[in-house]
C-alpha positions in Angstrom: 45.5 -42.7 -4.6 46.9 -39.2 -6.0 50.6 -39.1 -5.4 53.2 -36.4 -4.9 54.9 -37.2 -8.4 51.4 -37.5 -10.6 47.8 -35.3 -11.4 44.9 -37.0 -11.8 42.7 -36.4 -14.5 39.2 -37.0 -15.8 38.0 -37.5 -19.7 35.0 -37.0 -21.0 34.2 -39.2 -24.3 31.4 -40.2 -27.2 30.6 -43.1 -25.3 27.2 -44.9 -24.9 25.7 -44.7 -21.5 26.0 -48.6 -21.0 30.1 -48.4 -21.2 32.1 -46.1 -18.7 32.3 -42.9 -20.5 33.7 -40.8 -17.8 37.1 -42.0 -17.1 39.5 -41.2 -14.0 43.2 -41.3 -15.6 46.8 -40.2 -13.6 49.6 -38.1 -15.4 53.0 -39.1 -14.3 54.8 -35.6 -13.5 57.7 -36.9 -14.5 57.7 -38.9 -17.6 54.6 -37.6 -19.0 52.7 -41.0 -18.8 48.9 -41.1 -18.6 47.4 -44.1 -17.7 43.8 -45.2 -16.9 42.7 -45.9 -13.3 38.7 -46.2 -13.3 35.5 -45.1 -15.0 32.0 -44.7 -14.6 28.9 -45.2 -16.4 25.3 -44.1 -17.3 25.8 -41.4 -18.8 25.4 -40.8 -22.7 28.2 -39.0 -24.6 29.6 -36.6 -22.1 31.7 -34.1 -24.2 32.8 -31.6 -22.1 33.4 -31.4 -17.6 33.6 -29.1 -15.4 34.9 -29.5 -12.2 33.8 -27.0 -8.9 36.4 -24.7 -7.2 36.3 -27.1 -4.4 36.9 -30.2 -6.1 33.7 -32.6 -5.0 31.8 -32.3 -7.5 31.9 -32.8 -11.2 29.3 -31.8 -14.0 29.0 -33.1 -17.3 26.6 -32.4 -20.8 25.4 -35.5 -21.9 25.6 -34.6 -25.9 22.5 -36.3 -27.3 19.3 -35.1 -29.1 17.8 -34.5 -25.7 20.2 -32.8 -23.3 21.2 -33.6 -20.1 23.3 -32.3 -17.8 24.9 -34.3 -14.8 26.4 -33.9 -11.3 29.0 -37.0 -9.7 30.5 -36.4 -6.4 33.8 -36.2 -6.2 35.6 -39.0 -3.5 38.2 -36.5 -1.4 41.0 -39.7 -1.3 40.1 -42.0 -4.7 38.8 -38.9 -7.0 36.4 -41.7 -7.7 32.4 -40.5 -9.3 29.0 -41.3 -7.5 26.2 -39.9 -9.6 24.1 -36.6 -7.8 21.3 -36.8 -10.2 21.2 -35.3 -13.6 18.6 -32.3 -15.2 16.8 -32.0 -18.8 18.5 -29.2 -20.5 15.6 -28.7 -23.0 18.3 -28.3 -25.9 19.6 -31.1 -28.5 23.4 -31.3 -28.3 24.5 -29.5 -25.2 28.4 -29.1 -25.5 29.9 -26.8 -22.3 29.0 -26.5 -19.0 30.7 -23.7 -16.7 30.3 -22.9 -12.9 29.8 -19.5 -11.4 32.8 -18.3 -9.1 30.6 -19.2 -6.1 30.0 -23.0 -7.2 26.2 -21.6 -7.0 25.0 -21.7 -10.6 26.0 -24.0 -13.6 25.7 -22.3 -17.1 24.9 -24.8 -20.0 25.0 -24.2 -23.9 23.1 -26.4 -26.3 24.1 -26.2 -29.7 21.3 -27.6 -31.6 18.9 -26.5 -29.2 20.2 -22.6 -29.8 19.5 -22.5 -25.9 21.4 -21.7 -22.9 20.7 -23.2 -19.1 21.1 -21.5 -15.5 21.1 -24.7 -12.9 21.0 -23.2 -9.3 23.3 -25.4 -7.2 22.2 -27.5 -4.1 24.6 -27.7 -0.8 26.0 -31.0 -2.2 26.6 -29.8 -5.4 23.4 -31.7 -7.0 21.2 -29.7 -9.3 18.1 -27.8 -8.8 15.6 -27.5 -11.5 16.5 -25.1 -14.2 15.7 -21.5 -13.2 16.0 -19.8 -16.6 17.0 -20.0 -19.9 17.6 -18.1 -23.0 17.0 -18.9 -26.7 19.3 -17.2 -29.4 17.6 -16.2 -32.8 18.8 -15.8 -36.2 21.2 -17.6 -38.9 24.9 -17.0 -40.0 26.6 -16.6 -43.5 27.5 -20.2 -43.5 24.4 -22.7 -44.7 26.0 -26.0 -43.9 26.8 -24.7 -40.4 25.2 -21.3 -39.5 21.7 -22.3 -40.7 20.4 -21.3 -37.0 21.9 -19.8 -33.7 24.7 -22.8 -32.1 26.0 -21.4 -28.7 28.9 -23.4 -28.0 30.7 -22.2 -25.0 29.2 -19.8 -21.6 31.5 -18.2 -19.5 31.0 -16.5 -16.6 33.9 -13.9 -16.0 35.6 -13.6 -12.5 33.1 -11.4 -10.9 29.8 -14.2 -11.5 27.6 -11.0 -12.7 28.5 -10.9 -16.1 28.4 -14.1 -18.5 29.4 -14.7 -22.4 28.0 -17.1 -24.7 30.0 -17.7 -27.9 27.6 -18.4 -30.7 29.1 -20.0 -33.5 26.2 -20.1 -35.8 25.7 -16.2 -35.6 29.4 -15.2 -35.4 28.8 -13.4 -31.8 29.4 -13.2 -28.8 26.3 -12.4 -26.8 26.8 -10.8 -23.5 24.5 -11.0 -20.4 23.7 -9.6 -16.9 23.4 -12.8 -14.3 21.2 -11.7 -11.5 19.6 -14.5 -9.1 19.5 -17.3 -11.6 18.2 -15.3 -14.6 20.3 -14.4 -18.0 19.4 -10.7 -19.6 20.9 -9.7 -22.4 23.1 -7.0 -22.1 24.3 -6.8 -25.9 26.3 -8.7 -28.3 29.7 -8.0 -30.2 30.0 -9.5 -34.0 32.5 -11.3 -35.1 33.6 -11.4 -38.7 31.3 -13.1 -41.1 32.0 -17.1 -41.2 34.2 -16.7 -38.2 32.6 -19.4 -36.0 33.3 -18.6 -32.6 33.7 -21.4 -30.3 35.6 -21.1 -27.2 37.3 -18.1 -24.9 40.9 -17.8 -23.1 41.4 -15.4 -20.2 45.0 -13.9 -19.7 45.9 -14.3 -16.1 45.9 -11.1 -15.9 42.5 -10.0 -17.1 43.7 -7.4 -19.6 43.0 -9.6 -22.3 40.8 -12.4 -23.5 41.2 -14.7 -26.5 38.2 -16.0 -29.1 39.5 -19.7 -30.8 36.9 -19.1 -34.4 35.7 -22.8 -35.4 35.2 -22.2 -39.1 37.7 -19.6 -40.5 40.4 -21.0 -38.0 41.7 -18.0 -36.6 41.9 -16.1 -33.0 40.6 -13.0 -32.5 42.7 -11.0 -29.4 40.2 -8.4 -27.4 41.2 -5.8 -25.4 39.1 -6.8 -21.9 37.6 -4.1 -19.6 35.3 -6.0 -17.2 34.2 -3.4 -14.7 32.3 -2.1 -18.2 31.7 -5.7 -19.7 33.1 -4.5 -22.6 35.9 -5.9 -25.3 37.6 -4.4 -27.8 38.9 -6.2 -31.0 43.2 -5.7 -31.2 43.9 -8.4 -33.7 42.8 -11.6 -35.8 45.4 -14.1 -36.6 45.2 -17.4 -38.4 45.9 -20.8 -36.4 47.2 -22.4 -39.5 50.6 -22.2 -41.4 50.9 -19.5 -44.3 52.1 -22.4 -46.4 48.8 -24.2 -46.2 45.9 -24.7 -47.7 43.0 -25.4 -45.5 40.3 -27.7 -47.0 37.0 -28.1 -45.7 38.4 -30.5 -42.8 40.2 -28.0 -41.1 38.5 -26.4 -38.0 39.8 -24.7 -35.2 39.1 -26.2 -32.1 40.6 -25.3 -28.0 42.6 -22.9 -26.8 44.5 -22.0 -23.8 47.3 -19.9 -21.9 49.6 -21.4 -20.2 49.8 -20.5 -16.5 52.7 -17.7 -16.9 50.7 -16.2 -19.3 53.2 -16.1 -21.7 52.1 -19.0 -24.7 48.4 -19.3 -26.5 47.9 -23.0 -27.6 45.3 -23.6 -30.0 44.1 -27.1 -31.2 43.9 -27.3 -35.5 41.2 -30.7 -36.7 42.4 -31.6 -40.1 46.2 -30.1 -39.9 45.8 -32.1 -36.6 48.5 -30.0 -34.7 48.7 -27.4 -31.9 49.7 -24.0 -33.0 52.1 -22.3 -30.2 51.4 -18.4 -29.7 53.8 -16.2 -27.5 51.6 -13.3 -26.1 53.6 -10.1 -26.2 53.8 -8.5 -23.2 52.3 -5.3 -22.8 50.2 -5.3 -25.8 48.7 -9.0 -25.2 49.3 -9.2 -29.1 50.0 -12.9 -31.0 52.9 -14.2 -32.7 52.9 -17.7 -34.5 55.9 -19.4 -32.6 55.3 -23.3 -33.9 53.2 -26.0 -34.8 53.3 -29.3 -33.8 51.6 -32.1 -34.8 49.3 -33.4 -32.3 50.3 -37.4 -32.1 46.7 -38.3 -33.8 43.5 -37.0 -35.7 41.3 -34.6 -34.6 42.6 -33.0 -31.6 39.3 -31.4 -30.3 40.0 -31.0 -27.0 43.7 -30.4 -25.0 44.5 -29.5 -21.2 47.6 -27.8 -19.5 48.6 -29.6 -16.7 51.9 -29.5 -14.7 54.2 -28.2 -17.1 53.0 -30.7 -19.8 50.6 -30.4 -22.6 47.9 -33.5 -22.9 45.8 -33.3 -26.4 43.1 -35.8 -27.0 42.5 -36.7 -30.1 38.6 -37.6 -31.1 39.1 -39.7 -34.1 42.4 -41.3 -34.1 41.0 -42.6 -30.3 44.2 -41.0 -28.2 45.6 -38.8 -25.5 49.4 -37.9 -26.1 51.5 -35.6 -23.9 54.1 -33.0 -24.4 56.2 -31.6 -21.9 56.5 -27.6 -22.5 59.9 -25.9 -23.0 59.8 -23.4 -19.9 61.6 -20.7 -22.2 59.9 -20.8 -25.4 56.9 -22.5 -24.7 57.4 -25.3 -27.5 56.0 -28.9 -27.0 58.5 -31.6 -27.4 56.7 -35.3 -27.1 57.2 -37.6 -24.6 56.4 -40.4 -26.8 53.8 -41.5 -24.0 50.3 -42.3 -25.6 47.2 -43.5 -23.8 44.9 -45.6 -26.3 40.9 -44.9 -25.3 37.8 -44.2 -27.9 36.6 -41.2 -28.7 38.3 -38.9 -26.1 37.1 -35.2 -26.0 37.1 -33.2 -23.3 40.1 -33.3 -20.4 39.8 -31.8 -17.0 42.0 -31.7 -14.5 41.1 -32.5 -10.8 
């Protein structure tokens, strides 16, 4: 099915589990045009993929009061899913799933259930029953959305030992040691109060990683030494234009680098646009190059894919693609939009 000229990709949505809520779509390389080629069901809300090094096998949350986490295989010629079997998650609202650099263990956050999942990994990708898990205490400065611990993203780094789990209802980031299927804590670096932290960015080159902050819409740039699993705060810049006022609609929401590690994107909900960043090169420090607006509301999810930008937007029910200027890294659209409800997470295969 995949041709030379086009990338298939996979979106996640806030579909019910009788209506196919995991969709298979193609991005033409050329034009920028996205299209729709299958979907599966039975599966509840899945908000956010992950797909393994090797490409067979795809995981998804299943965002619902009582989590679930899923495993499809992955067809090698159609990139079509067969369901593996799925796992409780113990944890309302899980919202991220990651896999280890060995494709060995999955890493689940739950952010009403405060908890995070370890998922050992059968030979065929299915999923063992949960080996361990980790419950975050405490509240944040924010009542009407740090009233309790809300991990929202894990991430292993490169190495599989060392994992960090973005809490956004305690402004941390709460680091732990990954040793045969069990998480212990190592410590936890604080973020500013009503920061929000929500997803991580690695630079390709490892020196620095980069903290999107839900609530006060800003990125924090860290200073990364992994060997020590430790991080150091360089810089905090806001997402948003100096010329606007942010109501109580605007939250920050992805972020990524692009693959010459020279732009930061970052998705804004409520200014609805994606703020372009260049990275300065041998300080990894941020520099607010552009905004543009992101073809719809609520751009809660975006991917990087073959030299275009794709941003899904949640509430407007749309994917729309950019093609990215090679020399300054600005996103001109291609006027190609793919209408679908409820899109929110995009993964490339």
């Amino acid at each position: 099915m995949e041709r030379y000229d086009e990338m298939l990709f996979y979106v996640g949505t806030y579909k019910p589990k009788g209506e196919k809520a995991i969709l298979l779509c193609s991005l033409n390389l050329i034009s920028g045009e996205i299209r729709n080629l299958a979907g599966i069901s039975g599966i509840e809300s899945p908000s956010y993929l992950a797909v393994n090094r090797t490409k067979s096998v795809l995981y998804a949350v299943s965002e619902q009061e009582k989590g679930e986490i899923h495993a499809f295989s992955i067809d090698a010629h159609t990139r079509e899913l067969s369901p593996l079997g799925s796992q409780q998650t113990e944890g309302g609202s899980p919202c991220y799933v990651s896999i280890s650099p060995k494709d060995d263990y999955i890493f689940v956050s739950n952010y009403m259930g405060g908890n995070v999942n370890v998922f050992p990994v059968n030979e065929d990708g299915s999923l063992q029953v949960m080996s361990d898990q980790v419950r975050h205490q405490g509240s944040g400065l924010r009542q009407d959305r740090q009233e309790a611990p809300h991990p929202h993203s894990v991430i292993p780094d490169s190495s599989g030992r060392r994992i960090l789990v973005c809490d956004l209802g305690l402004d941390q980031i709460v680091f732990y040691q990954s040793e045969e299927g069990k998480l212990i804590k190592h410590h936890e670096m604080k973020l500013p109060p009503g920061s929000g932290p929500r997803h991580l960015a690695v630079h390709p080159s490892g020196q620095w990683v980069y903290l999107i902050n839900e609530l006060n819409s800003t990125v924090t740039v860290f200073e990364s030494d992994e060997q020590l699993g430790e991080l150091t705060i360089l810089q905090h810049i806001s997402t948003l234009p100096e010329s606007y006022s942010a109501g109580s609609n605007d939250t920050a929401a992805d972020i990524h680098i692009s693959p010459c590690g020279r732009f930061l994107y970052a998705s804004n909900r409520g200014h609805d646009s994606i703020v372009l960043f260049h990275i300065h090169a041998s300080t990894g420090l941020l520099e607010a190059a552009d905004w543009q607006k992101s073809g719809g509301r609520t751009p809660r999810n975006f991917a990087i894919m073959g030299g275009f930008l794709l941003a899904a937007n949640q509430n407007s029910g749309n994917i729309t693609t950019f093609t990215i200027d090679g020399d300054t890294g600005r996103l001109i659209p291609t006027g190609n939009i793919l209408e679908l409800a409820s899109p929110v997470c995009i993964t490339a295969v």
